[in-house]
N, C-alpha and C positions, 0 to 999 in steps of 0.2 A: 182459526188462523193457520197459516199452511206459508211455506215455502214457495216461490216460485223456481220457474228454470234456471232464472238468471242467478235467482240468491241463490240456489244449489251450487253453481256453477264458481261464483263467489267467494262461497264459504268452505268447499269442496274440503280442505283441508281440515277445519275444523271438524267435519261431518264423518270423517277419514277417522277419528280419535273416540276409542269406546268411550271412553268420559264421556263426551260430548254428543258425538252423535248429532242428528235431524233432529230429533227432542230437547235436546241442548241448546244448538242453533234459534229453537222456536223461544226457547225462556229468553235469549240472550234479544230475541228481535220483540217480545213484548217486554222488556225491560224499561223501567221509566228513572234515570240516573239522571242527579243535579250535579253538577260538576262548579263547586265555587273557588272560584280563581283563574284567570284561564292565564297565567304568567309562567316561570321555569317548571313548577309542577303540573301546571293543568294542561299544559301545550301537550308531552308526550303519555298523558293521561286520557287528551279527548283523542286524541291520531290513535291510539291502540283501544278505543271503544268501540268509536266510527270504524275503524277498518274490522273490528270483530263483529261486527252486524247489531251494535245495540238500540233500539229500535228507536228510542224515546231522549234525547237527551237535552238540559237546559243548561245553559250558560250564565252565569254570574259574574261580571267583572265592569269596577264604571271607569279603567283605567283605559287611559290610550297609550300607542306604542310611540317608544321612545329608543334612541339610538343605544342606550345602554343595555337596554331589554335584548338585543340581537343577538348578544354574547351564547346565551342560553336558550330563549325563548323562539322555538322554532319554528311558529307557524308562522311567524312576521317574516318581513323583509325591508330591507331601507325605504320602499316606495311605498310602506304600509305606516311610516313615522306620524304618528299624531293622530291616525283613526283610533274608533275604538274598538280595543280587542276582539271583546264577543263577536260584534260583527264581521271583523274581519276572521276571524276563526269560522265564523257561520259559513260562511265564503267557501273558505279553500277546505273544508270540511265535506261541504255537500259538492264540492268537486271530485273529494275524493270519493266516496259515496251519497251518491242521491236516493238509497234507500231507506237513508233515517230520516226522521224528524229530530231539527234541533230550533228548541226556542231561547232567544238572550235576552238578559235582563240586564239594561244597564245603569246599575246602583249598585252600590255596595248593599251585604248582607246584613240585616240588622234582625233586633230579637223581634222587633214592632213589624220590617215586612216580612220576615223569617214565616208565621204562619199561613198567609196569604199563596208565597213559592213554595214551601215542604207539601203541601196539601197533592200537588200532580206529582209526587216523585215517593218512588221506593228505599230508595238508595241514594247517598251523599258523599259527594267526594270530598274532602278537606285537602284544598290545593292553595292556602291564602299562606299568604307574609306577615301576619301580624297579628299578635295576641287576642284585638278586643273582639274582630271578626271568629278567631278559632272558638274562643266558649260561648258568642255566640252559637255558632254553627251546635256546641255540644247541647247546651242548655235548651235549646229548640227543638235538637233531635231526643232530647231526654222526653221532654214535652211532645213530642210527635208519635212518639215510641218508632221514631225510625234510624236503621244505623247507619252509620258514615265511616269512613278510611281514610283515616288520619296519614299524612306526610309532612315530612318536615326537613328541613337542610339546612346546614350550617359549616361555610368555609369547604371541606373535605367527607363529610359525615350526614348520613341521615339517618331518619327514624322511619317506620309505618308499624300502624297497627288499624286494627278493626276494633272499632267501640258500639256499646248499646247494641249489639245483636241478639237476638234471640235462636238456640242454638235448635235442633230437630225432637230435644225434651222439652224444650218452653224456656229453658234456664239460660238468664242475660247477664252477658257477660258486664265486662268494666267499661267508665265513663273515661272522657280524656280528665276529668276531674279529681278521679281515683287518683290517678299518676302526678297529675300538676293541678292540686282544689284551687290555689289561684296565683294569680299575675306574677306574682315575687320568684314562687319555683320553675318559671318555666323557663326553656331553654330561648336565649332574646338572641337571633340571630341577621337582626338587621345591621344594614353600615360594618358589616366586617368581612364583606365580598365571598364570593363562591367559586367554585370551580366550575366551570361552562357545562360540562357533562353530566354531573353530579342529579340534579335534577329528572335529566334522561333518565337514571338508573332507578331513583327513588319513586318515580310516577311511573315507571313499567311495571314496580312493584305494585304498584296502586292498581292501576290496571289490572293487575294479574287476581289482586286481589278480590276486586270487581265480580272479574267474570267467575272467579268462585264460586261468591256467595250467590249471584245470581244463577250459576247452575248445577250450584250444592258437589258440586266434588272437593276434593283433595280435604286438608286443614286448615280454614282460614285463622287469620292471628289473632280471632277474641281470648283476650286477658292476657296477650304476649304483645311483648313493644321489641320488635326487628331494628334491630343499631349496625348501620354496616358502615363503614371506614376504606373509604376510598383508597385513602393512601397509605395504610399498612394492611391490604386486601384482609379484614377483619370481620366478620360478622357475631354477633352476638343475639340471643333471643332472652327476654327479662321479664318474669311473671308481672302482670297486674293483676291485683286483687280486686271484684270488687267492695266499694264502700257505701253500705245501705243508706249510711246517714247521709252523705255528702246526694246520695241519691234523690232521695227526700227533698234536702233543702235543696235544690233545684226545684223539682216537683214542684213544694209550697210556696218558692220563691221567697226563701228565708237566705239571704247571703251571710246573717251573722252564724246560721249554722257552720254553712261549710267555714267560717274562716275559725272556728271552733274546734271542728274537724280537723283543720290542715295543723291541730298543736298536736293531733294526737299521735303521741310515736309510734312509726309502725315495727311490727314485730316481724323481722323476716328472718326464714329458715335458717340456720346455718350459722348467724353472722351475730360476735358477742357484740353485748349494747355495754356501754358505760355511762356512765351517768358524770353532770358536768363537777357537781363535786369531788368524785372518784378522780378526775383528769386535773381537777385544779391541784390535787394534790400530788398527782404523780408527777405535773409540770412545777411544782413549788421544789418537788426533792430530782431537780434533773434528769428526771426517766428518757430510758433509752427510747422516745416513742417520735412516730414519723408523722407530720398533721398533714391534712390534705381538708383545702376547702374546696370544696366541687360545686357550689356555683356557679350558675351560669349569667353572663353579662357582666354586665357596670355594677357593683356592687359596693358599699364599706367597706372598710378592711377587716379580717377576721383574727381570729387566734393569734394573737403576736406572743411568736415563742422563737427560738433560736433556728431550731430543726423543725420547717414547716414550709408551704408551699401551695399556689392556687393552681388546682387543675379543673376545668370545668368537665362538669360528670359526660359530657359530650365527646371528650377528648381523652379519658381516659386513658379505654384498651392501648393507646400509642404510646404511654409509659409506663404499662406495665414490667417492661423487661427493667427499666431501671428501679422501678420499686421494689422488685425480686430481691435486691440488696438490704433491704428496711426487715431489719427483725418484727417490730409492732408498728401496725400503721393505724391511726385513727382520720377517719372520714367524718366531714362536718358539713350542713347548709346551714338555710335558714329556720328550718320546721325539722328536720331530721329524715325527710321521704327521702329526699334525694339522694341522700346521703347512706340512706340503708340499703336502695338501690347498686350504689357506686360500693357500698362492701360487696354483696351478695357478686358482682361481676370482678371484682378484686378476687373472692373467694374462690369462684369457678375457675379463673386463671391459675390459681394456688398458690398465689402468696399464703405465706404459714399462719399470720396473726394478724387480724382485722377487728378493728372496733367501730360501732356508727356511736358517734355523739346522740342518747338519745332528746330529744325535742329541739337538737341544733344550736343556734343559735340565739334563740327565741326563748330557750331556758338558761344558758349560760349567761344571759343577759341580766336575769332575774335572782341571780342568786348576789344576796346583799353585802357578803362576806368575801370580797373581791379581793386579789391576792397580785399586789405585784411579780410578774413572770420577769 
């Protein structure tokens, strides 16, 4: 495989950057990326692969465009309303460069044709709206051993990470399942509208992150989840660990594992655990303690105590300066991941006294000896 005049001429820029280089360029042009979603993430996800010269890309989306879509979703236009996506991205894609190939597929991802599409591709973008599509995407790529790069958005705030990679030792990093084993913890960011740009910002990430791993420079983010906050210009970076078992039950296709897994509290550095009897009894004698459920979505109602309040762990870092006030604060979800997450990023801010509820909500439930607050 070799370079032409024209891709030299093309890419000149890239070729220009010792990272990269003409050997760079060549990884990036035999690159074979599945990009699933071509909506507010996948739009300026495929526009920064296509115009980085990636050689090979497929398209997944069985949605067509709608006037709502325009707000964000850039590769549309109002005379684009009602086709479907992929195709129209195929379009104005290979307009902008006709030196890739790009194949679309248009259905939606599932785990049943998930093996059939993973099979021609290297590399996976996670660019979807909707939970049962994302662990799809994970649990296939578990099963594929291929990795993928997670995005996500919500309102002002997004996430990206790199999952299932294998690093230049052999050692693989975390699943998106490590972070959120399932449906209940996960950040549900639908029907609560976004900011138009937002998007842009978190699939240039994607992007960026892309051309990384495809041409092994810099640090990609295996076992780190990037939280950046639009509108208090914030960023944060949040260890993932991974979790063998949770690994496994994917593998064996055992889902009563992982939801076995998801009781087990996680122990993270730094951040004190309390236990729900410890708290029922500090809240029985009026402790000076601040609750924070950091759940995300539609959810029951949690901890009813005088001095408490629901932040979703997405939304945090934006009141951190008012919790700076709170002597002790305890953090609570449903399983306690989330929640030990949401200390450990309290922590790093330096609020003085943080506790995670450990096993959440899911153990305070359980405890028989219930105490009116």
């Amino acid at each position: 495989m070799h370079l032409s005049n024209r891709e030299k001429d093309r890419y000149q820029k890239h070729i220009l950057l010792s990272e990269i280089g003409e050997q760079g360029q060549l990884k990036l042009k035999a690159a074979r990326v599945l990009v699933i979603g071509a909506g507010g993430l996948g739009c300026p996800v495929l526009l920064y692969l296509v115009s980085a010269g990636v050689g090979n890309i497929g398209i997944v989306d069985d949605d067509v465009v709608s006037l709502s879509n325009l707000q964000r979703q850039v590769l549309y236009s109002t005379d684009t309303i009602g086709k479907h996506k992929a195709d129209v991205a195929k379009e104005k894609l290979l307009a902008m460069n006709p030196e890739v190939q790009i194949t679309t597929y248009t259905l939606r991802f599932s785990l049943k044709n998930a093996p059939d599409i993973l099979k021609d591709y290297d590399l996976v973008m996670d660019c979807t709206d909707n939970l049962y599509t994302r662990y799809a995407i994970n649990d296939s790529c578990i099963r594929a051993d291929k990795p993928f790069i997670y995005g996500s958005i919500h309102r002002f705030e997004g996430q990206v990470a790199l999952f299932n990679w294998r690093d230049k030792t052999g050692t693989k990093g975390a699943s998106y399942r490590c972070l959120f084993p399932e449906a209940g913890e996960a950040p549900n960011c639908s029907e609560v509208g976004v900011i138009g740009v937002l998007p842009g910002i978190i699939g240039t990430y994607q992007a960026m992150e892309a051309i990384k791993v495809i041409t092994g420079i810099g640090q990609p983010l295996s076992g780190k989840l990037l939280v950046v906050d639009t509108l208090y210009n914030t960023q944060r970076v949040i260890r993932i660990n991974r979790n063998e078992t949770i690994i496994e039950a994917v593998l064996k296709e055992k889902p009563e594992l992982i939801t076995e897994a998801a009781k087990t509290p996680v122990q993270s550095s730094g951040v004190q655990q309390i236990t729900s009897r410890e708290l029922r009894k500090l809240l029985a004698n009026k402790a000076d303690l601040y609750l924070i459920d950091v759940r995300e979505g539609l959810h029951d109602e949690g901890i009813a105590y005088s001095h408490s309040t629901a932040i979703p762990y997405s939304h945090l870092a934006a009141y951190v300066d008012e919790l700076m006030e709170e002597n002790k604060v305890v953090v609570y979800c449903q399983s306690g991941r989330t929640s030990a997450m949401a200390a450990t990023l309290l922590i790093d801010y330096g609020l003085p006294e943080v506790y995670n509820l450990v096993g959440g909500l899911n153990e305070w439930e359980k405890e028989k000896n219930k105490e009116v607050i």
